[in-house]
C-alpha positions in Angstrom: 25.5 17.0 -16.0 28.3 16.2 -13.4 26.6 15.6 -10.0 28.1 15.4 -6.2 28.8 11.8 -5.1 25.9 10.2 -3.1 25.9 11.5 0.8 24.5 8.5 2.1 24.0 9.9 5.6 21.6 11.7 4.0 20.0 9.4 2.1 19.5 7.4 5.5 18.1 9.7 7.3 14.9 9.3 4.4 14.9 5.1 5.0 18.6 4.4 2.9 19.0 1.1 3.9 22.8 1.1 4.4 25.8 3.2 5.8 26.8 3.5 2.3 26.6 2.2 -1.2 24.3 -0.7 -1.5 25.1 -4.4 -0.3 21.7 -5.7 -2.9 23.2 -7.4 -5.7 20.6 -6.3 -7.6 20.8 -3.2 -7.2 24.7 -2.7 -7.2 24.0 -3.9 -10.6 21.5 -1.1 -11.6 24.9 1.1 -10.2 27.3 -0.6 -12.1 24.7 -0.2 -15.6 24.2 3.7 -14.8 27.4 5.0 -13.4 26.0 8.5 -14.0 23.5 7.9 -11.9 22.7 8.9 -8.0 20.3 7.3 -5.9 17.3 9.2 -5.0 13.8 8.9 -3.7 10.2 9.1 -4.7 8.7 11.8 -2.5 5.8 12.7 -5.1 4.1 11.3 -7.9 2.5 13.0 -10.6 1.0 12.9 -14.0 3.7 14.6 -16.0 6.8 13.2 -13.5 8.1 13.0 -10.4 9.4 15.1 -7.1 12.5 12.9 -5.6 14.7 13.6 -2.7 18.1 12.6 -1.8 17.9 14.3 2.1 15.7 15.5 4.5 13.5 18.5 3.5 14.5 18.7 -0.1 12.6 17.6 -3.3 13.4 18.2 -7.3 11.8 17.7 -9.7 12.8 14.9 -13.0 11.3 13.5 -16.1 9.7 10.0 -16.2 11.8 7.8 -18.5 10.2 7.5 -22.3 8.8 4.5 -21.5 6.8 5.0 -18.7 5.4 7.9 -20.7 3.6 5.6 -23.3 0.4 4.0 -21.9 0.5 1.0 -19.1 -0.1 -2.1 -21.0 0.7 -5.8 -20.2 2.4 -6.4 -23.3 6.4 -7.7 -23.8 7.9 -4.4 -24.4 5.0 -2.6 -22.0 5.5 -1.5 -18.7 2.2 -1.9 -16.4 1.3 0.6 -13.9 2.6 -1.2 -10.7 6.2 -1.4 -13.2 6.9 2.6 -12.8 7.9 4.4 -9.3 5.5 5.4 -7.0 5.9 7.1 -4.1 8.7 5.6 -1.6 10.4 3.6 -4.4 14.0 4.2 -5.0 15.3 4.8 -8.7 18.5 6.4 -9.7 18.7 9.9 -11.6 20.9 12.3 -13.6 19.1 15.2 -12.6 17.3 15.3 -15.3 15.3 12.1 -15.7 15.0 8.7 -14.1 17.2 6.5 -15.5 16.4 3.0 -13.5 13.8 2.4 -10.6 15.6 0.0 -7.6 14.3 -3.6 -6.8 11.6 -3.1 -4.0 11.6 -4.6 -0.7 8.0 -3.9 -0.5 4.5 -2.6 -2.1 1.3 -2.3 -0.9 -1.1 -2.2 -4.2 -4.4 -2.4 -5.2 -6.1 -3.2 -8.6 -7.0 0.1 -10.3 -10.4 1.5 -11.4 -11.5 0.8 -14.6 -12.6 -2.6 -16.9 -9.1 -2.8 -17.8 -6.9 -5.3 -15.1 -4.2 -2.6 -13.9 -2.3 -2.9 -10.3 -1.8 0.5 -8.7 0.9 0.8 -6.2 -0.2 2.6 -3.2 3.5 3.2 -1.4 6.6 1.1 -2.1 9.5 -0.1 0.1 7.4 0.9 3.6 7.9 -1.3 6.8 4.4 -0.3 8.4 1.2 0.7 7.5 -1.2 2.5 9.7 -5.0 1.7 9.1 -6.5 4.7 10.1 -10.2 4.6 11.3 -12.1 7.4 12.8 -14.3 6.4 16.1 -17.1 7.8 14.6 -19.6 7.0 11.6 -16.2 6.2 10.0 -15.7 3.0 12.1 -16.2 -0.4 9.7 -14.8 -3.3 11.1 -14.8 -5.2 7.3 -13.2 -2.2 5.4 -10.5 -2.7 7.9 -10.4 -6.3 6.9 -9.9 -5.4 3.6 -7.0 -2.7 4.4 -5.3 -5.5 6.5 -5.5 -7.7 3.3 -3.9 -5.2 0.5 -1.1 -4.2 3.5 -0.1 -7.8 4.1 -0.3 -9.1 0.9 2.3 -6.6 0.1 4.8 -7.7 2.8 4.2 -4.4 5.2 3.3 -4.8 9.3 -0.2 -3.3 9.9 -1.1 -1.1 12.4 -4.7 -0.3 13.1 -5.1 3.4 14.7 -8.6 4.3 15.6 -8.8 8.2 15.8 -11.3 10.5 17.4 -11.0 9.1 20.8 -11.7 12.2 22.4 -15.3 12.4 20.5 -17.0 9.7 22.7 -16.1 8.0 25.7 -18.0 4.4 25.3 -16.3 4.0 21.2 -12.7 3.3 22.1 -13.7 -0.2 24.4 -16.4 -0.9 21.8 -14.4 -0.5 18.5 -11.2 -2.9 20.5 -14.1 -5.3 21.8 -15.3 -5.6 17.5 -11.8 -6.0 16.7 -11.0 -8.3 19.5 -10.2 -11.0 16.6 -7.6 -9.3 14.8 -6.6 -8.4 18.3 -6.2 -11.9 18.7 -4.2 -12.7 15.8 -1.2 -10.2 16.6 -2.4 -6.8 14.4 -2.1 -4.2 17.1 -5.0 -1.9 17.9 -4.2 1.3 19.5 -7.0 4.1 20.0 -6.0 7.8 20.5 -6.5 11.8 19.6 -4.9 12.5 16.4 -4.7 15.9 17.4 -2.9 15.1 20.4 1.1 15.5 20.5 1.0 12.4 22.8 0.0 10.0 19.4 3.5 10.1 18.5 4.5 8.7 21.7 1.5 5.9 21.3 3.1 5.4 17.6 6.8 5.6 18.0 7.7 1.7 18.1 7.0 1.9 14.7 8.9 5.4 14.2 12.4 4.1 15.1 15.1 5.8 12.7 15.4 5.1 8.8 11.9 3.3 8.9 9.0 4.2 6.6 5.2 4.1 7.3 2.3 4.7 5.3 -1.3 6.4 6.2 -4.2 4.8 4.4 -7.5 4.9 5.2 -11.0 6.6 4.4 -11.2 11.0 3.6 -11.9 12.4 7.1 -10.1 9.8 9.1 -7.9 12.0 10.5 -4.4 10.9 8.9 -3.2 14.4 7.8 -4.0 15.3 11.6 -2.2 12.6 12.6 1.1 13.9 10.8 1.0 17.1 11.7 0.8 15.9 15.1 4.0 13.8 14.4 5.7 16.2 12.4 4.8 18.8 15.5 3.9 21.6 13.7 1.0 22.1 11.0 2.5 20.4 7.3 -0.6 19.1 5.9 -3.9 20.9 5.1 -6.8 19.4 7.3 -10.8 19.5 7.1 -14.3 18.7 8.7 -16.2 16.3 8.5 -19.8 16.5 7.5 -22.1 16.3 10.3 -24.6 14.3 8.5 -22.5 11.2 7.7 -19.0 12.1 8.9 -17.4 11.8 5.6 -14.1 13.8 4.9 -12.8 16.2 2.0 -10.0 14.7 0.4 -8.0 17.3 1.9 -4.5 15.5 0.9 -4.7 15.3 -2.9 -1.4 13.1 -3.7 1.0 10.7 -1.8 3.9 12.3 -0.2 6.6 11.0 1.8 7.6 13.2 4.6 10.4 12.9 7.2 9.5 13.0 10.4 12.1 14.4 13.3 12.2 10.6 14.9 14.5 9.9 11.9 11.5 8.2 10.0 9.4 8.8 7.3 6.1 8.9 6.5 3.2 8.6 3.4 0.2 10.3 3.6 -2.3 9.2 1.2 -5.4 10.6 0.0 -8.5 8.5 1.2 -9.8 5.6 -0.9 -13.2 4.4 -1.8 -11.9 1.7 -4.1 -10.3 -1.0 -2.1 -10.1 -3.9 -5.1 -7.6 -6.6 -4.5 -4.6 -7.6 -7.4 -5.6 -11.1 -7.2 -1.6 -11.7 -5.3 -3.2 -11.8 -1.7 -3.1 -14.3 0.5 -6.2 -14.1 2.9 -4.6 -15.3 6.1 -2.3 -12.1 5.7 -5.3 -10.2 5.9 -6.2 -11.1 9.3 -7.8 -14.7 8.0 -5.3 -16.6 9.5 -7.7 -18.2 11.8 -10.2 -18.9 9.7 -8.0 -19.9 7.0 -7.0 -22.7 9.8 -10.2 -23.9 10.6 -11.1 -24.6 6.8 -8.3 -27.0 6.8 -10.3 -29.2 9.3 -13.9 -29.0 6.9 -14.6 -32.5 5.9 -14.1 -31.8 2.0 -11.4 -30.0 1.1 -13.3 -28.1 -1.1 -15.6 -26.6 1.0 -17.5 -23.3 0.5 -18.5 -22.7 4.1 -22.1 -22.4 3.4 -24.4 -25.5 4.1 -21.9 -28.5 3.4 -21.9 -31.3 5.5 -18.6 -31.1 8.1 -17.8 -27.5 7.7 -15.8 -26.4 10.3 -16.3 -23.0 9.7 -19.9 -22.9 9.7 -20.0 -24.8 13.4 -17.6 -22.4 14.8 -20.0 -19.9 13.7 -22.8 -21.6 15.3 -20.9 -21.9 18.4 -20.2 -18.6 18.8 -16.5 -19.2 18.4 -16.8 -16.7 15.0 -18.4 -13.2 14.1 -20.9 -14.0 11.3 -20.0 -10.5 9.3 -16.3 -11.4 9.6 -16.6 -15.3 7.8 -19.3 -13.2 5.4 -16.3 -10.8 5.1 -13.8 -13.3 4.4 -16.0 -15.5 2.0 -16.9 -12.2 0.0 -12.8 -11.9 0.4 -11.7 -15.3 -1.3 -14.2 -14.9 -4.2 -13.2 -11.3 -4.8 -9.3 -12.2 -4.7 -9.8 -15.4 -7.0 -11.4 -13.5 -9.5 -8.4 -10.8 -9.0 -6.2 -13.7 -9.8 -7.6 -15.1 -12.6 -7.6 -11.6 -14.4 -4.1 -11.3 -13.5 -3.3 -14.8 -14.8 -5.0 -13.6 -18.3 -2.5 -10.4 -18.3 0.5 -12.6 -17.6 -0.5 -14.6 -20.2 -1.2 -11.9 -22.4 2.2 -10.2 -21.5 4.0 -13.6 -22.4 2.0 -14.3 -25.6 3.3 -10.9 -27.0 5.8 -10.6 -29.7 8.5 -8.0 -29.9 7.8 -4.3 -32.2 6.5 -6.5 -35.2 3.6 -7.4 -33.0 0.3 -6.2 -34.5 1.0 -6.0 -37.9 -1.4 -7.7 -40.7 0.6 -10.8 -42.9 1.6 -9.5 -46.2 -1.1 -10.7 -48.5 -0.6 -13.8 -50.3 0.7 -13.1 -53.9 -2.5 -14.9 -55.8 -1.9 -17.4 -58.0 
């Protein structure tokens, strides 16, 4: 199947990083391997394939390669879930099917349901992510917390947007006053209207041309109101909330990257109740930082911030210098994330202990004598 050459103003105009071919060695390579190829990207994920785009507005549909079709192991000729494209990942085509998936710049990722250690990639190669919290029963300063860990530990500038400003007048000075810390740390904070065409003004530094963001947050939050209000007209399907407990309908059932008329682009992602962390996050890029720096100063270096003798942490909590949820947070944090690790470690291992096609196979029987 012949296709047209590449039109990378196109391709720029949904987050192409260059004026034309690519300058990455890596992935000039991946061009040189598959000269039939064209570069393309990820604007939908789903079971049976994908939906990529190579401009503005447009989206076809291709095959996954054979391999990604078998199931996600950690084995030597396996490829794990976090190894195939998600959404905002970059691969090359022939129309038909993928035929290679670009080096990422970023991922943000979480480990996947189940008993079985998988990573799920949430968005790939995606400058900013926007927390979205509604100023209602949604507000939790801690699942914040662990948003802020999964974004940085994937490399991406977090951006905390607290919706539903209109609802109450008191909630936008209280919600900033609880996250005062992060505040502190550098992770803007910016309370507005999702509904109101003025949030794209509020968002914009972020928005520049060829950038990418990505929604997460809870069902209900308000991030499919918050792109149509960026996208200025009505894209994505919106719901209520419940009343009773403010929860949301899961009203956006995939990922999908959609450009916006700044010149940007944009993931919206359904809403998460699983936020379980790969075990490859650093805590002080979760908004730990501080923290992190004070546990440096405990008088043995091992220190578990509970009743040792010389904790730095626990004085600055008796001082009044740190929240007590937010250590509790972060201590809940560390434990969950070495335990993330040590699974992940085990897979490596596993991945690396692995023999080629013959693997599995009983010895021949021993001829007996």
């Amino acid at each position: 199947m012949d296709l047209p050459a590449p039109d990378y103003t196109a391709l720029q105009r949904i987050g192409w990083p260059w004026a034309g071919p690519p300058e990455d060695p890596a992935w000039q390579a991946l061009f040189e391997r598959h000269p039939e190829g064209r570069p393309a990207r990820v604007s939908e994920q789903h079971r049976t394939g994908y939906v990529l785009a190579d401009a503005p507005d447009t989206g076809f549909r291709v095959e996954s390669p054979p391999e990604w079709q078998r199931r996600p192991v950690f084995t030597a000729d396996g490829v794990p879930l976090h190894e195939r494209a998600a959404v905002g990942d970059w691969v090359l085509h022939d129309g038909r099917r993928i035929l290679a998936m670009l080096p990422r710049r970023t991922a943000i990722k979480r480990a996947a349901a189940g008993e079985h250690y998988q990573q799920q990639v949430i968005a790939a190669n995606v400058d900013t992510a926007f927390v979205v919290c509604g100023l209602d029963a949604d507000f939790n300063p801690r699942r914040i917390e662990r948003y802020l860990l999964l974004v940085g530990g994937g490399g991406v500038q977090p951006v905390v947007v607290l919706t539903k400003a209109d609802l109450n007048g008191e909630a936008p000075g209280l919600a900033l006053e609880a996250l005062e810390d992060l505040r502190a740390l550098g992770v803007p904070v910016l309370a507005l209207n999702a509904k109101d065409p003025q949030a794209a003004a509020a968002l914009s530094p972020w928005l520049a041309p060829g950038c990418t963001a990505v929604l997460v947050g809870s069902s209900g939050a308000g991030k499919s109101t918050l792109t149509n209000s960026l996208l200025g007209r009505e894209r994505m399907k919106t719901g209520e909330v419940r009343a009773s407990d403010s929860r949301g309908r899961h009203t956006t059932t995939h990922r999908a990257l959609v450009p916006l008329p700044s010149g940007a682009c944009l993931v919206d992602t359904p809403g998460m109740r699983e936020l379980k962390p790969t075990g490859e996050e650093e805590l002080a890029d979760g908004g730990f930082g501080d923290i992190e720096e004070l546990a440096t100063q405990c008088r043995f270096n091992d220190c578990a911030h509970h009743s040792e003798p010389g904790c730095a942490v626990r004085a600055a909590v008796e001082d009044g210098c740190l929240d007590p949820g937010r250590v509790a947070n972060y201590l809940k944090l560390r434990e969950e994330v070495a335990g993330a690790a040590e699974r992940l470690a085990q897979r490596l291992a596993q991945k690396a202990d692995t023999r080629g096609p013959g693997r599995g196979r009983r010895p021949a029987p021993r001829p007996r004598r």
